[in-house]
Structure formats: C-alpha cells, structure tokens
C-alpha positions as a Python dict, from the first residue, in 0.01 Angstrom:
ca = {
    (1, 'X'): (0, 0, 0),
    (2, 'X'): (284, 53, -163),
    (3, 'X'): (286, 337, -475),
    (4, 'X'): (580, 143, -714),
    (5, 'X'): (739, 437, -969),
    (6, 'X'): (957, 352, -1224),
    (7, 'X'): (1334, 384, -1178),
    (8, 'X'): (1492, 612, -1373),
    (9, 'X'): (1803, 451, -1593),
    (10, 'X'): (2155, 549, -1446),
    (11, 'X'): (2285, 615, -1763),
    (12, 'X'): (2177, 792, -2097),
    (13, 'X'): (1984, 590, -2395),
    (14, 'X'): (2236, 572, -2641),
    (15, 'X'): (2514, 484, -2338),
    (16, 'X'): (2521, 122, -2413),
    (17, 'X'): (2547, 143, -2749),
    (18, 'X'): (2648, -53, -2992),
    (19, 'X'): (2573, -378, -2778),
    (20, 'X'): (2202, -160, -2654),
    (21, 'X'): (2056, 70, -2896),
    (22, 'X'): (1882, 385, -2785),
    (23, 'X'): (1593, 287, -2955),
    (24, 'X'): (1559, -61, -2736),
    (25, 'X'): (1667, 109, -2431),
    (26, 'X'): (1428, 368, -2447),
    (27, 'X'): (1092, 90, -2552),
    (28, 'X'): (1217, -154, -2280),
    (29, 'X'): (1290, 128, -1993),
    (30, 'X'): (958, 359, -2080),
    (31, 'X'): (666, 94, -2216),
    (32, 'X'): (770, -243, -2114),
    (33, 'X'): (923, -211, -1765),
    (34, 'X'): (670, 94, -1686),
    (35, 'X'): (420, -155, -1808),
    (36, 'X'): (482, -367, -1524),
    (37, 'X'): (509, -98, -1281),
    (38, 'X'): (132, -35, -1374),
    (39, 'X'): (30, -359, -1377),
    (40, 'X'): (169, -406, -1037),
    (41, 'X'): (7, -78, -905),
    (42, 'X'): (-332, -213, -1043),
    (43, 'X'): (-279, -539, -893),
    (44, 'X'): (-253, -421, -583),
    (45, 'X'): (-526, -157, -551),
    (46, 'X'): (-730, -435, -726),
    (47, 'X'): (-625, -670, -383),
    (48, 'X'): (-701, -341, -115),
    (49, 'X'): (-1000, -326, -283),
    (50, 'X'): (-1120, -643, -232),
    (51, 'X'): (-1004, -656, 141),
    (52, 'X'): (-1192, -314, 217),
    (53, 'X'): (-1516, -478, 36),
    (54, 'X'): (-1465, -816, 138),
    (55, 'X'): (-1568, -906, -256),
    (56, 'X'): (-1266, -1168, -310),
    (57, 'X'): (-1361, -1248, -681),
    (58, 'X'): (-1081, -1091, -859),
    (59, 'X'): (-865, -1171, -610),
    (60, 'X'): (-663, -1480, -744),
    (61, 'X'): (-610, -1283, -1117),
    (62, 'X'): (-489, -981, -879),
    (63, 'X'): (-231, -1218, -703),
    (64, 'X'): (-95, -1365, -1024),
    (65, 'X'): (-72, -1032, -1135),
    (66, 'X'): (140, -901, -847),
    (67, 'X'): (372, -1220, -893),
    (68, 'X'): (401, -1155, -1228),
    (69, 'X'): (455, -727, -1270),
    (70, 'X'): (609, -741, -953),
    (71, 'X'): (901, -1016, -1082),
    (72, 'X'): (957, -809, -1408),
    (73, 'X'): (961, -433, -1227),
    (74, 'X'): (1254, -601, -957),
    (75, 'X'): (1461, -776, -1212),
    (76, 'X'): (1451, -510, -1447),
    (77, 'X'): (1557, -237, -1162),
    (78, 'X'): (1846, -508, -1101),
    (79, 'X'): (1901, -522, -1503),
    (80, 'X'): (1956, -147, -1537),
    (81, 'X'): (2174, -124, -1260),
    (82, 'X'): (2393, -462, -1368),
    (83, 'X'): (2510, -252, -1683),
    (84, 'X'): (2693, 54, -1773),
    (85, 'X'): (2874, 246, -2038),
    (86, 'X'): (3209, 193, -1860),
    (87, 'X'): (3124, -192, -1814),
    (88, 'X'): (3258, -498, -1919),
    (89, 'X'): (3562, -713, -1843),
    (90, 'X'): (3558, -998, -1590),
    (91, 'X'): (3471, -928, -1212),
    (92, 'X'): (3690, -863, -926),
    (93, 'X'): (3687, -834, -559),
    (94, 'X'): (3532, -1100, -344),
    (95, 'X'): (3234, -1146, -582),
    (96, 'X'): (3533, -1277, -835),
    (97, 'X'): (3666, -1554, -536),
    (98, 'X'): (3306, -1581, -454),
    (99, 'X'): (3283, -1710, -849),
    (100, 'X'): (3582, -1916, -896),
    (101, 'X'): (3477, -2122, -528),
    (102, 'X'): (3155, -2226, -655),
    (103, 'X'): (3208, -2292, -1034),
    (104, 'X'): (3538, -2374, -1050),
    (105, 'X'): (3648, -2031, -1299),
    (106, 'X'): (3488, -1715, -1442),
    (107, 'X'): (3499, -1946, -1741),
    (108, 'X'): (3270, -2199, -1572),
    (109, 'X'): (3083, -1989, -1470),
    (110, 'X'): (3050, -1765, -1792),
    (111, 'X'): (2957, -2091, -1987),
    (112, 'X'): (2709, -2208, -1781),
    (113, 'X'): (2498, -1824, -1730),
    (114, 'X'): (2572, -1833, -2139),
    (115, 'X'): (2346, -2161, -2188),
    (116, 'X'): (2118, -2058, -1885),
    (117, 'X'): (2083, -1709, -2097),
    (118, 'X'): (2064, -1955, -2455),
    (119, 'X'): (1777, -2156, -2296),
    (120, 'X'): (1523, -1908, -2041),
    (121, 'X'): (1237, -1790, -2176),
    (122, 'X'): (1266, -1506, -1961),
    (123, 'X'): (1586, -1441, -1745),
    (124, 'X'): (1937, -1566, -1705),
    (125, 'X'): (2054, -1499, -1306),
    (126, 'X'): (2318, -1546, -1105),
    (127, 'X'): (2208, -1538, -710),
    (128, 'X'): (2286, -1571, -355),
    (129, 'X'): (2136, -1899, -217),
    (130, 'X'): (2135, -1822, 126),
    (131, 'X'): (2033, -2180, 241),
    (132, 'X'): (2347, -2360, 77),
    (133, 'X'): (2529, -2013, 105),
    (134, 'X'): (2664, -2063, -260),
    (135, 'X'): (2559, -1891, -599),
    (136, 'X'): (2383, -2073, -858),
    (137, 'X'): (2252, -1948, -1178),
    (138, 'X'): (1892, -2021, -1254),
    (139, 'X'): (1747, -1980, -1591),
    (140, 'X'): (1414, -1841, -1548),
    (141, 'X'): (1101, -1831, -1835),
    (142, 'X'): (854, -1532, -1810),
    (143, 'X'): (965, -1373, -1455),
    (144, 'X'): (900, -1632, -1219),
    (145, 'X'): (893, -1985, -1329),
    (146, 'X'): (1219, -2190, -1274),
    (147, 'X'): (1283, -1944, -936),
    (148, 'X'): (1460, -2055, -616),
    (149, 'X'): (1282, -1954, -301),
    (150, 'X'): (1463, -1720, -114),
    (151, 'X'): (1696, -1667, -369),
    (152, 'X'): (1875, -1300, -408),
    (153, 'X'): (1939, -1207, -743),
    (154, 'X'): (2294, -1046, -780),
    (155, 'X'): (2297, -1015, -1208),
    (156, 'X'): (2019, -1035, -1428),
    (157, 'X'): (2013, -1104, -1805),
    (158, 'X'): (1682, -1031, -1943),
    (159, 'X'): (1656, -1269, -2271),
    (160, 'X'): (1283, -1169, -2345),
    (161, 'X'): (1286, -1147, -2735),
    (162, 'X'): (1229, -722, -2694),
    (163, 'X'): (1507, -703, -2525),
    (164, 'X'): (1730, -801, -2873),
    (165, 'X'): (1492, -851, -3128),
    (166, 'X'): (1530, -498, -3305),
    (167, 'X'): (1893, -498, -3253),
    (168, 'X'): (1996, -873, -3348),
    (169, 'X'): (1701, -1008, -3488),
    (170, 'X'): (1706, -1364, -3374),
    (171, 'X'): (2029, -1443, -3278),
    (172, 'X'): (2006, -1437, -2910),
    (173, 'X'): (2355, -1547, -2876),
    (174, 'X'): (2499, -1265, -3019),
    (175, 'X'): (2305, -1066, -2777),
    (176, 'X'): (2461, -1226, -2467),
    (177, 'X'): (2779, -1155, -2598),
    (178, 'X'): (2718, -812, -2611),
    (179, 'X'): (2578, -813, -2270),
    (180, 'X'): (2933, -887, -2120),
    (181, 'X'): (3078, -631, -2313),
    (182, 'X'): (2834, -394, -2042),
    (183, 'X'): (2810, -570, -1705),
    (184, 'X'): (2871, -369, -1447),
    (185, 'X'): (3049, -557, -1161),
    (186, 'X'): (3074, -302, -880),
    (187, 'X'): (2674, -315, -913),
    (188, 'X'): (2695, -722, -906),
    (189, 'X'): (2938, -692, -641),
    (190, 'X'): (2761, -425, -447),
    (191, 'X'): (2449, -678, -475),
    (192, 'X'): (2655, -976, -367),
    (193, 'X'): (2800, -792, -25),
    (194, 'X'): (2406, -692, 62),
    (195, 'X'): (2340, -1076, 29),
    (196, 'X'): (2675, -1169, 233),
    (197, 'X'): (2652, -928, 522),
    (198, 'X'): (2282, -1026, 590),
    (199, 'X'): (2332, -1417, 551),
    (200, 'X'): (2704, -1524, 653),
}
C-alpha cells in the first residue's frame, strides 16, 4: 500500500504573487491539498483493512474516497508544477504545434480552456487523449466528474472557489487571467513529451 506524502511546492509562497497570494498558496498547499493526501491515506488503509478482515462494509465509502482524494492530490501535484514565478507568455516547442494542430491557434485554444475554466466546478484541463492522439480540454466539477478515461492531464487549472476566493472574491474570471500570467510551459511541455513518447 502505497504511503502518499505531500509534495512540497517548487517555489516560495509569496512567488506567484500578485496573481497567487502567499496567504492562498500557503491554505491551498498545507490544509486543502494535504487534506486530500490524508483522506487518500485513510481510504486506503480503510480498503487493506477490509481485505485482511474480509469485513467489506465500508468498502464502497473507502472507494469513493480514493477516487475522490486521490483526483485532487494528482491534479494539484500537476497544478503546482504547471506554474512558476518566471511563468507566463504563450507556449513553445512542440507542445505549441501540438496546440495550433488541434485547435486551430493558441487563441483557440486559450478561449476555449478560458470558458472550460468559466464553467467547471472543479478543474479546467488540457490533456493527451491517447485514443484519438489529440488534446482536448475537459472541464471537470469536483475532481472527477466530466473526466475522459485514459486521459493524461498536461495543465491543470484548479477553479475550486479557495483557490481565488480570498484573492478576487467572486470574479473567477479575473482569476484565470491571472493564471496565464504564471503557467509554466516547460512543465506543460515536459508533461506533453511523457504522454507523446509513451503513446505515438
């Protein structure tokens, strides 16, 4: 059984300021994604458990619960990593042809992760479909609903209201914004080669 430990951020607190504050950065890094780095722990001593005792009762609440924590510890690893102090701009490399192929522009695609970002109740993403070997961008609500199946995440957004609340009080859009001012794209592109090497 796996023993999940939270990541530790690759950059200070106050690095992403002014579009991050410290103060969000350190509540959504040290309670909320640690939260689901214990909940997925639990989960899954909670399933070993019930294997070792063959008691299955809790079983189904344990499962939902490793769906869930699990979901919200991976995308938020992948959300740490997707920004940085020295972010921003538009992409490069083959992650940038990779872009312009399968939505036309950077602006096509911007617009269309924007209104994915607007209308989640979770998560914006841009992955690696590795059936149609294209990207897509999915707008996701909580961690998991509105997922593709065997879909690789390359850049996650998380739109969950305590991710901007404190900083932009309900003006979500204004929060996206900021997020491009931050995206690191030698992470998304370093995410996007994994996906390529192992699929194409």
């Amino acid at each position: 059984m796996a023993d999940h430990e939270l990541p530790p951020l690759p950059y200070d607190y106050d690095a992403l300021e002014p579009s991050i504050s410290e103060q969000v950065l350190t509540w959504h890094h040290d309670t909320h994604h640690q939260g689901y780095v214990n909940g997925l722990n639990s989960a899954e001593e909670t399933l070993a458990e019930n294997r070792e005792e063959g008691d299955y009762g809790s079983t189904p609440g344990a499962l939902k619960d490793v769906t869930h924590n699990g979901c919200g510890h991976y995308l938020h690893t992948l959300f740490w990593e997707n920004m940085s102090p020295d972010g921003g701009g538009e992409p490069e490399g083959e992650v940038a042809d990779r872009i312009e192929e399968d939505f036309g522009s950077y602006e096509g695609w911007k617009g269309e992760f924007q209104k994915a970002a607007g209308a989640a109740g979770g998560w914006a993403l841009l992955v690696y479909d590795p059936v149609a070997k294209q990207l897509r961008n999915l707008a996701v609500d909580k961690h998991d609903q509105g997922a593709l199946w065997g879909a690789h995440p390359i850049l996650a957004l998380d739109v969950w209201e305590h991710s901007y609340y404190y900083d932009y009080g309900p003006d979500r859009g204004e929060f996206i914004d900021a997020f491009f001012d931050v995206v690191n794209w030698d992470s998304v592109e370093e995410e996007y080669q994994k996906c390529v090497d192992h699929f194409e």
